[in-house]
C-alpha positions in Angstrom: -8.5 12.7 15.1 -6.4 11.5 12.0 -2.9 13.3 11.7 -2.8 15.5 9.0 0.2 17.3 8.1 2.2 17.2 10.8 1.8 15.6 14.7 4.6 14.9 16.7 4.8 13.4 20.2 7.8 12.0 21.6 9.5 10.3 19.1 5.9 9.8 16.8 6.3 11.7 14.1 4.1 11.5 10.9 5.1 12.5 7.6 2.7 13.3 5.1 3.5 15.1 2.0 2.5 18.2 1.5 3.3 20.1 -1.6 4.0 24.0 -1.5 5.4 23.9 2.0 9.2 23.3 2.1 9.9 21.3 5.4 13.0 19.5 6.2 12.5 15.7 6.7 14.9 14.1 9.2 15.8 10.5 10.2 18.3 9.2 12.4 19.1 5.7 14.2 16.1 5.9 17.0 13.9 8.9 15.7 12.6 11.0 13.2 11.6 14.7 12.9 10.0 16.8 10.4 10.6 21.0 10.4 9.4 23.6 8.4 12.1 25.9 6.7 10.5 29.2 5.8 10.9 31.4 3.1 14.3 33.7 3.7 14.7 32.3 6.8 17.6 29.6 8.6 17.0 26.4 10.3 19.7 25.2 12.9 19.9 21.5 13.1 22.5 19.9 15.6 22.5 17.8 19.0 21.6 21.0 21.2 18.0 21.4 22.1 18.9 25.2 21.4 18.4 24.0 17.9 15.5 24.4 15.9 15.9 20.7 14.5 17.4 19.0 17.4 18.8 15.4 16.1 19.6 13.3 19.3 22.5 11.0 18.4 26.1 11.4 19.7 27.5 11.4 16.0 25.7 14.7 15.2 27.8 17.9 16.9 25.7 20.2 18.8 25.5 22.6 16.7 26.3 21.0 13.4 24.7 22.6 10.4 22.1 25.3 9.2 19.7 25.5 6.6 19.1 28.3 4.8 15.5 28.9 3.2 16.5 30.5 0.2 15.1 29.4 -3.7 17.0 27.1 -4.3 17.6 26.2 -0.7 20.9 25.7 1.0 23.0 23.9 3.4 26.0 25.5 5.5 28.8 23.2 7.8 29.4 24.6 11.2 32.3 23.0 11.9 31.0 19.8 12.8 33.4 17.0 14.0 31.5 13.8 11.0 31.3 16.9 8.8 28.3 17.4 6.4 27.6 15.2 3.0 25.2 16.8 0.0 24.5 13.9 -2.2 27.3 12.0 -1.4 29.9 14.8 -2.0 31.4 16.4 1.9 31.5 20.2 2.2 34.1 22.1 4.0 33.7 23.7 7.0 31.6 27.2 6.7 30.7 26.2 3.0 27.2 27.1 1.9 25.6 24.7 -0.5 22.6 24.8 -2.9 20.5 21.6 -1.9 17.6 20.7 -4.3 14.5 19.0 -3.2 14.8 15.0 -2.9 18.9 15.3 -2.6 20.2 13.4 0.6 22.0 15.4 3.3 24.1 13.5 6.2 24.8 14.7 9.2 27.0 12.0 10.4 24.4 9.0 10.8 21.1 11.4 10.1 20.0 11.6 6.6 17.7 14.4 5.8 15.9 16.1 2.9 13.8 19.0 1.4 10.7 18.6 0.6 7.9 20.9 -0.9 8.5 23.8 -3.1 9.7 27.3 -2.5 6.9 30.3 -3.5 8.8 31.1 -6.9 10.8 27.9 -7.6 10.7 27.0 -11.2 10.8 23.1 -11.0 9.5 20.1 -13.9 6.2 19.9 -13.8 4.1 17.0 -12.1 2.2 16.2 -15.1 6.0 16.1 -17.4 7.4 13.4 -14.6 7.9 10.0 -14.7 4.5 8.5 -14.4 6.0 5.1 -13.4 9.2 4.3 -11.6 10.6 1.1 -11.0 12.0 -0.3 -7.7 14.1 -3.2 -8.1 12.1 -4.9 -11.1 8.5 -3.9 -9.9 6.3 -0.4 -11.3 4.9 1.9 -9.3 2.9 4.3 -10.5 3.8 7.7 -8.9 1.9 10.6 -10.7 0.7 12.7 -8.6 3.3 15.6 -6.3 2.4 14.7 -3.0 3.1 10.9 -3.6 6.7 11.7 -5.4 7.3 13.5 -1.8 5.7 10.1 -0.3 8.3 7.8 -2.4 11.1 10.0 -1.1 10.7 10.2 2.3 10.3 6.3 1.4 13.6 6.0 -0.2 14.8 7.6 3.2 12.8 5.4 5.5 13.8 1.9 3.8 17.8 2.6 4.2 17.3 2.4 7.9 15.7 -0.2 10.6 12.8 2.1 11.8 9.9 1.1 12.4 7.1 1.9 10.3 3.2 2.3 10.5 1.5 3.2 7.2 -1.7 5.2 7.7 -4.6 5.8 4.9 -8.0 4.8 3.8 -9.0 1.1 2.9 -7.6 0.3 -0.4 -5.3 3.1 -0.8 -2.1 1.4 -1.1 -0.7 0.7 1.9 0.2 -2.8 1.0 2.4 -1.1 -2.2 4.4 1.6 0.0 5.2 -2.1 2.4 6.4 -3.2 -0.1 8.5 -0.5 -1.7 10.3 0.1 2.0 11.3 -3.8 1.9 12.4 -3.7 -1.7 14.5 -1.1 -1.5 15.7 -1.9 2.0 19.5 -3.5 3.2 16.7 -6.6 3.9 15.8 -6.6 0.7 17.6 -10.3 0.0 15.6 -11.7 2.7 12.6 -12.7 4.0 9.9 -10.5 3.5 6.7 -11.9 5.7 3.0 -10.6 5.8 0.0 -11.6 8.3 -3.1 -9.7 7.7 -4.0 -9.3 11.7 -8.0 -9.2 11.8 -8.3 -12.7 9.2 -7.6 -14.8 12.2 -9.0 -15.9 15.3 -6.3 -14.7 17.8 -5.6 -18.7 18.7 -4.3 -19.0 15.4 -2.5 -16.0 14.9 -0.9 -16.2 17.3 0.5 -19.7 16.0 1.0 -18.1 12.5 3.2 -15.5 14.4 5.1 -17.3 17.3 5.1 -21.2 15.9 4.2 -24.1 17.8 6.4 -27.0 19.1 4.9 -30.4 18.3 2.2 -31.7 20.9 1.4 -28.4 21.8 -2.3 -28.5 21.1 -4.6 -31.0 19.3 -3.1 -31.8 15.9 -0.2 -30.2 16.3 1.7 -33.6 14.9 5.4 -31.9 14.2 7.1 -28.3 15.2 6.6 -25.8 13.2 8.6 -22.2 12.6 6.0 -19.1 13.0 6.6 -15.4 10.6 8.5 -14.0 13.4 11.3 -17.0 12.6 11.0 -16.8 9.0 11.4 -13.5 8.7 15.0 -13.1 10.5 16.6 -10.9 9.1 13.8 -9.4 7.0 10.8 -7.7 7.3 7.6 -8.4 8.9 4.4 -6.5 7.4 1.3 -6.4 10.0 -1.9 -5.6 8.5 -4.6 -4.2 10.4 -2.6 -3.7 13.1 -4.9 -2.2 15.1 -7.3 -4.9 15.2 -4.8 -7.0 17.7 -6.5 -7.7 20.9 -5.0 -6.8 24.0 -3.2 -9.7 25.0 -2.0 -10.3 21.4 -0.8 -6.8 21.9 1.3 -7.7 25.2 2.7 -11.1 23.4 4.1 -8.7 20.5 5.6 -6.1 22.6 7.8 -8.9 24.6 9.2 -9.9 21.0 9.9 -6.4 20.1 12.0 -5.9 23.4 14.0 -8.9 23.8 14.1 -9.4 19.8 13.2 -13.3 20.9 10.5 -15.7 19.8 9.1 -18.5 21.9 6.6 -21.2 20.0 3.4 -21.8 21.6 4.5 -24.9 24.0 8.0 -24.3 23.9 10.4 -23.4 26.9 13.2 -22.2 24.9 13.6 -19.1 23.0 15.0 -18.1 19.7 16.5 -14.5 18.9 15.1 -12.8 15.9 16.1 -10.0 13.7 12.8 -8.5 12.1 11.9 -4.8 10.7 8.0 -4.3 11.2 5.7 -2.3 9.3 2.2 -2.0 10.0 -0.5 -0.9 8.4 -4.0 0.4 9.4 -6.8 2.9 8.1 -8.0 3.7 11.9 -6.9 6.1 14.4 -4.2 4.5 16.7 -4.0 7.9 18.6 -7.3 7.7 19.8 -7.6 4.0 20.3 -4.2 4.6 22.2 -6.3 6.9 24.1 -9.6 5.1 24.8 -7.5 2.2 26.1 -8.0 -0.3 22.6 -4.7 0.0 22.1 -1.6 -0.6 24.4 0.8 2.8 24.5 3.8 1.3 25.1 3.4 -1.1 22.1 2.1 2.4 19.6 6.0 4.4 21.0 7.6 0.5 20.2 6.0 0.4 17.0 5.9 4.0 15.4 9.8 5.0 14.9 7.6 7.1 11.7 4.4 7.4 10.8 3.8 8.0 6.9 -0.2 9.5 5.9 -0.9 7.9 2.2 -3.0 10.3 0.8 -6.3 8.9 -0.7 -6.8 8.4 -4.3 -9.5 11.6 -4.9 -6.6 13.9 -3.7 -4.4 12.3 -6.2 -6.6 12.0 -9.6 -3.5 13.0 -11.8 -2.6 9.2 -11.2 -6.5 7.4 -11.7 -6.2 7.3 -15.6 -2.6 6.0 -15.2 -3.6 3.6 -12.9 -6.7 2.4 -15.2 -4.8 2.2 -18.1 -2.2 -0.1 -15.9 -5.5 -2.7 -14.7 -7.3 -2.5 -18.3 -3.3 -4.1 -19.6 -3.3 -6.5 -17.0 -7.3 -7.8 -16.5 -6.7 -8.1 -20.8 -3.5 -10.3 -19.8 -5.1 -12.3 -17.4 -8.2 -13.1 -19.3 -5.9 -13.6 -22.6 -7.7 -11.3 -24.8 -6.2 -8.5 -26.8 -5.5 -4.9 -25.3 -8.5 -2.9 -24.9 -9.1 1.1 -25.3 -11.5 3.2 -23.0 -12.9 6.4 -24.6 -12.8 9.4 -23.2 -16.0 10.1 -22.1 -15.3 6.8 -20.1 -12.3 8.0 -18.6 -13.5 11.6 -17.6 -16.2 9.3 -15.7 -13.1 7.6 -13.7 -11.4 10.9 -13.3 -14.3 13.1 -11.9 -15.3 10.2 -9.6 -14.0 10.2 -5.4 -13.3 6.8 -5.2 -14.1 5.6 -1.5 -12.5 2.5 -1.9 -9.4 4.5 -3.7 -7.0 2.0 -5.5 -9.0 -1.5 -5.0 -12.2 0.1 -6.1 -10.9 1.3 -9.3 -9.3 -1.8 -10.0 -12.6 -3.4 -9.0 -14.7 -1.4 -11.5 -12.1 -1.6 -14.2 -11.9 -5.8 -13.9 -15.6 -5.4 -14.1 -15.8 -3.2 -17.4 -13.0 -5.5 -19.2 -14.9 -8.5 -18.6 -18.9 -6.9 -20.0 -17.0 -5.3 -22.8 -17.2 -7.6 -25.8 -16.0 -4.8 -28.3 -12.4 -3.5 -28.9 -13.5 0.0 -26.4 -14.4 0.4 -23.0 -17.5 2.9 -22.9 -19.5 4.7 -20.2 -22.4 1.9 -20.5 -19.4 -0.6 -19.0 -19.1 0.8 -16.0 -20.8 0.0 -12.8 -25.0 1.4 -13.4 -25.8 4.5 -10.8 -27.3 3.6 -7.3 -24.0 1.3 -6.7 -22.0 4.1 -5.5 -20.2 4.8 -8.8 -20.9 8.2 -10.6 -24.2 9.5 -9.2 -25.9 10.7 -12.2 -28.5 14.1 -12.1 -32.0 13.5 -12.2 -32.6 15.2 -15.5 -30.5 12.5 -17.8 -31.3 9.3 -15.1 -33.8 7.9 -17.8 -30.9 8.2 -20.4 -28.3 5.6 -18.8 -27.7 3.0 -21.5 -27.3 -0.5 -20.3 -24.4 -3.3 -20.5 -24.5 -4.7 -23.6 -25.7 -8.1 -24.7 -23.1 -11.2 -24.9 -23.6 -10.8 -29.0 -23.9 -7.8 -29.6 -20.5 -5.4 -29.8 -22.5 -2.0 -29.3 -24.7 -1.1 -26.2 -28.2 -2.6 -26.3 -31.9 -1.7 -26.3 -32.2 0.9 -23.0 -33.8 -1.2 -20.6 -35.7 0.7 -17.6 -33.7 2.2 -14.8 -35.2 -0.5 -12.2 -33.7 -3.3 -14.3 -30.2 -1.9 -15.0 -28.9 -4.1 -12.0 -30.7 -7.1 -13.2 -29.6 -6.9 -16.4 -26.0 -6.1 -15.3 -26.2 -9.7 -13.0 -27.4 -11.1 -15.8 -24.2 -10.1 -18.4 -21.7 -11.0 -15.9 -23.9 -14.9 -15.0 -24.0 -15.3 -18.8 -20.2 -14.5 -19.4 -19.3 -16.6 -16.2 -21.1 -19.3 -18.1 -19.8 -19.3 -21.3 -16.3 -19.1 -19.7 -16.9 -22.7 -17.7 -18.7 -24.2 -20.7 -15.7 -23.6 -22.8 -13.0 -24.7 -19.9 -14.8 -28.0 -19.6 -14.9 -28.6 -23.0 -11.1 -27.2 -23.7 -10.6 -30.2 -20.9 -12.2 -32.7 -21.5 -14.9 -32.8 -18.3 -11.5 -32.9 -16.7 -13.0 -30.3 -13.5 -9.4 -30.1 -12.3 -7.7 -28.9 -15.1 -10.7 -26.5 -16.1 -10.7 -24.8 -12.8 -6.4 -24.6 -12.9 -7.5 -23.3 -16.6 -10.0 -20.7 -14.9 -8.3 -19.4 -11.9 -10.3 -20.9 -9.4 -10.6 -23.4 -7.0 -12.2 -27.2 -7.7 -14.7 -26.2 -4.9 -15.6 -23.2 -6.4 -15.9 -24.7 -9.9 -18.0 -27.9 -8.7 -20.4 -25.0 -6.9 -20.8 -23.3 -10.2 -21.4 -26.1 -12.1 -24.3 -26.8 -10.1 -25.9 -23.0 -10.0 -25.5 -23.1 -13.7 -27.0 -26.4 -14.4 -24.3 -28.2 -15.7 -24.6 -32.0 -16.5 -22.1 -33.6 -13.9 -20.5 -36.5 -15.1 -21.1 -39.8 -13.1 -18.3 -41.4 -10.4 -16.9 -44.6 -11.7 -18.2 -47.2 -9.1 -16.0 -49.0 -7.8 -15.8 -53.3 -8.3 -16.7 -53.8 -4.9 -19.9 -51.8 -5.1 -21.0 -54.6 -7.9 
């Protein structure tokens, strides 16, 4: 079972947002908490497990502050010993104070927030916000209301050194939200380190994470520092977490208890200072439960848990996020900006995206490199059948085709068995035009064409061959005369 809204165990606690309920968001050195705050009624937060929101750290008093569920809501001191902060500014004993959604409230080291809105509130509108914010000199395009509510439970989550795992669907984001934590993180000046768990065998992950000292297995020729060691004092992101095996598993819950590294075919160890995240679109509940995963590692690993929603319950973002990858596939194939029509976006918008954000950057890369006009139309995106806008059987035999490489207007319908022919065929043809003029731009020079392309030599010298091209001839050396 995924976690929806909210699912706490222990000290697991994930945090997804949810607009239209109001729910206090709380985060202290060790856990985490999430409550929700009805309508007209109070929520008692304080170190006494009397409370309703019971914060276990000696700088919070036991009974230190209430919440009051009011439109706005509000915030009332009890007398606590740290006293109580509301964006910065401390509130005197007994004083009740309007707290708006996003605003940071302290209770001594806890930081906590509203989010969600009251039934009634007047607040901006999603669709008038800021479609793109920046965090420290990188965009991110936050659109839609449950992923502002993501980004500031975010801005919470980075100030501390909790844990993180980051839940949601392949190609949803995951990587981004990482990122975000790091950047705008205390760590942020330091190493920030990513190992994508299921890419490597675990023999060599586990080198990529630990090290090696020199001689420690067949071509190991000198030492070498693993991502644990370069990341001290940063941040370590693990991808596809849960696709560690077991004894992986064991190996990483050591480091995360002693805080010390040991390289493979070493005897001494070195101390480490690293903030995980990880990141995975499976259910570690349940493979916590059926064994696949090691408990003790999941409690280590999950100080929270946040849910990144996928991208069909977020479409007031998709023709944000196309415009965004139409800018930059023009930029990287240095050609000038291109438009999409409308019908074309409404295609993007009304679509459910299984593969979320790297699908739709997929399909857009696709239609930017088959369009040879000045707009992006419905005939450049991905034909029906390949999982892109299912069309009804009544206009099936009305699908135009990708257009031709000379022609700037859609071409002669072809029949609806060819359309994936002739859409291989557009992209080969494009492909080959692109080498032909590389190599001639360089000279034959197949190094410089494939730096010029983007691609490796390998890759270049394979197409080359597929395509026909005349290879030049290897100087022979004198000795061969």
């Amino acid at each position: 079972m995924r976690p929806s809204e909210e699912d706490t165990t222990g000290t697991e606690t994930h945090v997804q947002a949810v607009p239209g309920r109001p729910q206090v968001v709380a985060m202290w050195p060790g856990g985490s908490a999430v409550k929700e705050l009805a309508p007209g009624q109070t929520l008692r937060v304080g170190r006494s497990r009397r409370c309703d929101l019971c914060i276990d750290h000696p700088s919070v008093s036991r009974e230190h502050a209430v919440f009051h569920g009011t439109s706005p809501a509000s915030v009332e001191d009890r007398g606590s010993t740290n006293g109580t902060t509301v964006a910065g500014e401390r509130i005197a004993a007994g004083e009740r104070v309007s707290v708006q959604r996003g605003q940071v409230v302290a209770l001594g080291a806890a930081v906590l927030v509203i989010r969600g809105e009251f039934e009634g509130e007047v607040g901006e509108p999603a669709a008038r916000r800021a479609a793109v914010t920046r965090s420290n000199g990188a965009n991110v395009i936050v659109a839609d209301e449950a992923m502002h509510e993501l980004h500031r439970v975010v801005e919470l989550v980075a100030k501390g050194e909790l844990s993180v795992i980051l839940l949601g669907e392949t190609g949803v984001g995951k990587d981004v939200i990482a990122d975000a934590i790091h950047r705008r993180s205390p760590r942020v000046d330091a190493a920030y380190m990513r190992v994508n768990c299921a890419a490597l065998p675990d023999s060599l992950l586990e080198s990529e994470l630990f090290g090696y000292e020199r001689g420690a297995f067949t071509g190991a020729v000198q030492a070498k520092p693993g991502l644990l060691e370069l990341a001290d004092g940063g941040t370590l992101l693990l991808d596809e977490i849960a696709e560690l095996a077991l004894p992986m598993q064991a190996k990483l819950l050591r480091v995360l208890e002693s805080r010390e590294v040991t390289r493979v075919g070493g005897l001494k160890s070195r101390s480490v200072d690293v903030r995980f995240i990880c990141a995975t679109n499976r259910d570690l509940v349940s493979l916590v439960r059926s064994g696949a995963f090691r408990q003790d590692l999941y409690f280590r690993l999950n100080g929270i848990s946040l849910v990144i929603p996928p991208l069909r319950q977020r479409r007031t973002e998709i023709a944000l996020l196309a415009q965004a990858f139409i800018a930059h596939a023009c930029l990287e194939a240095g050609r000038p900006q291109l438009l999409i029509t409308a019908e074309a976006m409404s295609h993007l918008e009304s679509y459910d995206w299984p593969g979320n954000v790297r699908e739709l950057s997929n399909v857009i890369e696709r239609a930017v490199t088959l369009c040879t006009g000045a707009t992006i139309d419905v005939h450049h995106l991905p034909p029906a059948g390949t999982g892109f806008g299912q069309p009804d059987a009544a206009d099936s035999l009305q699908r135009p085709t990708v257009p031709t490489l000379h022609d700037s207007e859609p071409a002669t319908t072809e029949p609806t068995l060819g359309l994936h022919d002739a859409a291989r065929r557009a992209v080969q043809s494009i492909e080959r035009r692109r080498i032909a003029e590389a190599m001639e731009r360089c000279g034959g020079n197949q190094t410089r064409a494939a730096q010029l392309l983007r691609i490796s030599r390998r890759t270049l010298v394979a197409r080359l061959t597929d395509y026909g091209f005349a290879r030049p001839l290897k100087k022979r050396s004198p000795e061969a005369d």
